[in-house]
C-alpha positions in Angstrom: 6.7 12.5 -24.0 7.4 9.0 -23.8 4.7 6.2 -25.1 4.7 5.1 -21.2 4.9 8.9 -20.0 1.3 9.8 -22.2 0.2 6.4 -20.7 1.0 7.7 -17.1 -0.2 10.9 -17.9 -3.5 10.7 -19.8 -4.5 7.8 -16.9 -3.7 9.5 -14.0 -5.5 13.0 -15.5 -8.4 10.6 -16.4 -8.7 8.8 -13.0 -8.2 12.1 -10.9 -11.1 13.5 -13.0 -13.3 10.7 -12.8 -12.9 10.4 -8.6 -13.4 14.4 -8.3 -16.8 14.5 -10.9 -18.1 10.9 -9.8 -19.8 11.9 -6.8 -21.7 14.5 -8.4 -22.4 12.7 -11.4 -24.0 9.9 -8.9 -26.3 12.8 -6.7 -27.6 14.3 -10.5 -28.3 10.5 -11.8 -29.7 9.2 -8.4 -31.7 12.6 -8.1 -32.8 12.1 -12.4 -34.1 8.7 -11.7 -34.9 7.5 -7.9 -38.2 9.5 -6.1 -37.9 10.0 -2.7 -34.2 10.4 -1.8 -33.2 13.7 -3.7 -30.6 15.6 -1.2 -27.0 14.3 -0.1 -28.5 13.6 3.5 -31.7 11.7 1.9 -28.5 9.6 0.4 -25.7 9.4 2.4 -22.0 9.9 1.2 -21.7 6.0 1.1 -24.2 5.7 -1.7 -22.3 8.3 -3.9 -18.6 7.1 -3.5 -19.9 3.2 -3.9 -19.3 2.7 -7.6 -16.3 5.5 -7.5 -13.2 3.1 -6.7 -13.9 0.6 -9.6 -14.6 3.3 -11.8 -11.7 5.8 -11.6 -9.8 2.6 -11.8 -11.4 1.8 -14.9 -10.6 5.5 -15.9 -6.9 5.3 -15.5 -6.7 2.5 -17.9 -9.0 4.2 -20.6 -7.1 7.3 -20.1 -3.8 6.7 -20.3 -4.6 4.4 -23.8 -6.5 7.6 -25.3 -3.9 9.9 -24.5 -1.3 8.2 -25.7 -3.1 7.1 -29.0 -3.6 10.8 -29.2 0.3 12.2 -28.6 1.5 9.5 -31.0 -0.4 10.2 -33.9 -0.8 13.9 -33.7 2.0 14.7 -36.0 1.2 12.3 -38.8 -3.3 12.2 -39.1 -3.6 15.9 -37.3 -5.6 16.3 -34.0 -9.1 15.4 -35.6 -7.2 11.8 -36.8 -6.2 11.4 -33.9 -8.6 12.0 -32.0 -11.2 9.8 -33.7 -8.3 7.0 -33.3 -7.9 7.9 -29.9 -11.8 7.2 -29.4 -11.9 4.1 -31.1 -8.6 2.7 -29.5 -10.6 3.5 -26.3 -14.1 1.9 -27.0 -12.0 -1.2 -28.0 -10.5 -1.3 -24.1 -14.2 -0.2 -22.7 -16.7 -2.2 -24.8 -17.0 -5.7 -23.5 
């Protein structure tokens, strides 16, 4: 693949992931931390899809930026170089 295909790629795999597992992620947390309000109705499907927009968004930048970190230096550090560059080239996009 291309430098721009991985981008595509690893961004769009990231993004679909995050707006499939977001809602979930959002019933566990609110359900971990809030008393009261522990069951989807007690909620309402607006409170769990709220935050997902910005932050599958978010995703498909990260993504795309790990996976393509990732293809491109497989061959030369190994997988385990590259993934720890991968990580790092990530945290440097999603740390403020």
């Amino acid at each position: 693949l291309t430098g721009a295909q991985r981008l595509v790629a690893g961004g769009s795999a990231r993004m679909l992931a995050q707006m499939l597992m977001y809602p979930a992620d959002a019933l566990r947390t609110l359900a971990q931390t809030r008393s009261g309000a522990k069951t989807l109705s007690d909620l309402g499907a607006g409170v769990l899809l709220s935050g997902c927009c910005t932050t599958s968004a978010f995703a498909l930048a990260v993504g795309g930026l790990q996976f393509a970190i990732v293809g491109a230096l497989t061959s030369t550090t190994g997988i385990l170089g590259a993934s720890v560059c991968g990580g790092i080239g990530s945290r440097g996009v999603s740390l403020p």
